[in-house]
N, C-alpha and C positions, 0 to 999 in steps of 0.2 A: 618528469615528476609531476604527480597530481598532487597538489596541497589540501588537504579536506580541513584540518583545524592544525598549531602548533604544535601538538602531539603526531598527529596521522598524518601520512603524505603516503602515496602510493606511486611505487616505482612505474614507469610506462612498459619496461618489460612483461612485469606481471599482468597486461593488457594483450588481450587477443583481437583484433580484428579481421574481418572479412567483410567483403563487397560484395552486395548483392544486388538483383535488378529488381528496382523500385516497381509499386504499381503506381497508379493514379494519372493522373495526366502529365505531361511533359512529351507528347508527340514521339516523334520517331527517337527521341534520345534517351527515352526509356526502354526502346530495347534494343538501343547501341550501347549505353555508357552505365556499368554499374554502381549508380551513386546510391544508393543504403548500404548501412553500417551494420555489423551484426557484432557488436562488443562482447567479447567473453571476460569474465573475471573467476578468477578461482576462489572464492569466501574460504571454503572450509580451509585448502591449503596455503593461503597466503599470510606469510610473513607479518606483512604492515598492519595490519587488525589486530589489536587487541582481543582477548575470550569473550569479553562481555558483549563488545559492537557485533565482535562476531555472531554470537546467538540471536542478538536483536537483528541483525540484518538478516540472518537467513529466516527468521520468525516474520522476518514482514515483504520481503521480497515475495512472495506468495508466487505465483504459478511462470514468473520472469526465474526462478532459479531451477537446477535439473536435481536430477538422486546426487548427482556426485558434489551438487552443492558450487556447481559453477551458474553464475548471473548469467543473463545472457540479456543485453540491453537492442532493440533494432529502432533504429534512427530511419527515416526516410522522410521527414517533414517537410524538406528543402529538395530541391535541385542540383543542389553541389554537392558533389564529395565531401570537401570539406567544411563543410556547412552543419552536412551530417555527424563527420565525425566529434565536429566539438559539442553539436546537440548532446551526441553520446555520450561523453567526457562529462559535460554538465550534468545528467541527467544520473549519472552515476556518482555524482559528486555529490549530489542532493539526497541521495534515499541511503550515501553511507551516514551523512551530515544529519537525517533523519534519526539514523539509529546510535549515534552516537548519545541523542539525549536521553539521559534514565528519565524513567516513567517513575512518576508521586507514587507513592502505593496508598492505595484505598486506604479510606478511615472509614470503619464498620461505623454505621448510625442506626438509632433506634427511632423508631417512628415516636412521636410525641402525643400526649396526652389525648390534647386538642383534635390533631388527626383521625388519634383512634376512635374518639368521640362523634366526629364528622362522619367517619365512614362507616361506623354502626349506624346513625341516623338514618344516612345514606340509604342503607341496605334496611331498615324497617320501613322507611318510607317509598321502599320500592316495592317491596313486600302487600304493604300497604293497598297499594294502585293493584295490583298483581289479584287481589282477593276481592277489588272490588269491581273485577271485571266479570269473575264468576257472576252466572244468574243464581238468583234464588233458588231455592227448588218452590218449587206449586206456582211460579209467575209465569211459567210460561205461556 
């Protein structure tokens, strides 16, 4: 069981892993031993999620989720297998934990007085400089 908050916890069945060969350095044991993690999670059909986490999570998981709305997390930061797989575990434990918080909603504001005051100035006195770059006619 993954705990993510005293409501959500996600069963480790609903977790898919697979081992893959890491790049980067780690010499010959990089391409004997497959220590990267490649995490699957199903969003759309998993049980443990709520509707709401759900939509937020697949709204922010951006190019790590597929069409069918499965996460797919890859670990490879470590050396170890198992080093990787909890990177995994963490890392997916953090971007549900992410979406679990509702977002403020905007509060429309109106520019104020003073601003709009400033920014017309603004824009005549740029206006300004603008016209008094022009030459004359007959100075030339």
């Amino acid at each position: 069981m993954i705990y993510i908050n005293h409501k959500i916890s996600i069963d480790e069945a609903e977790l898919h892993e697979d081992f893959i060969h890491s790049s980067g350095p780690g010499g010959q044991n990089v391409n004997k031993v497959a220590t990267a993690v490649q995490l699957r999670f199903d969003v759309r059909n998993s049980p443990s999620l709520p509707d709401d986490v759900r939509e937020r999570l697949l709204a922010q998981a951006g190019k790590r989720i597929t069409t069918d709305g499965v996460l797919i997390i890859k670990a490879m930061r470590f050396r170890s297998q198992d080093k990787n797989r909890k990177d995994a575990a963490d890392r997916l434990t953090a971007l549900i934990k992410r979406a679990t918080e509702v977002p403020r909603p905007r509060k429309k504001t109106r520019p104020t007085l003073a601003s709009k005051k400033r920014r017309l100035e603004e824009k005549r006195r740029h206006g300004e400089i603008k016209r008094e770059r022009k030459t004359a006619p007959g100075l030339e």
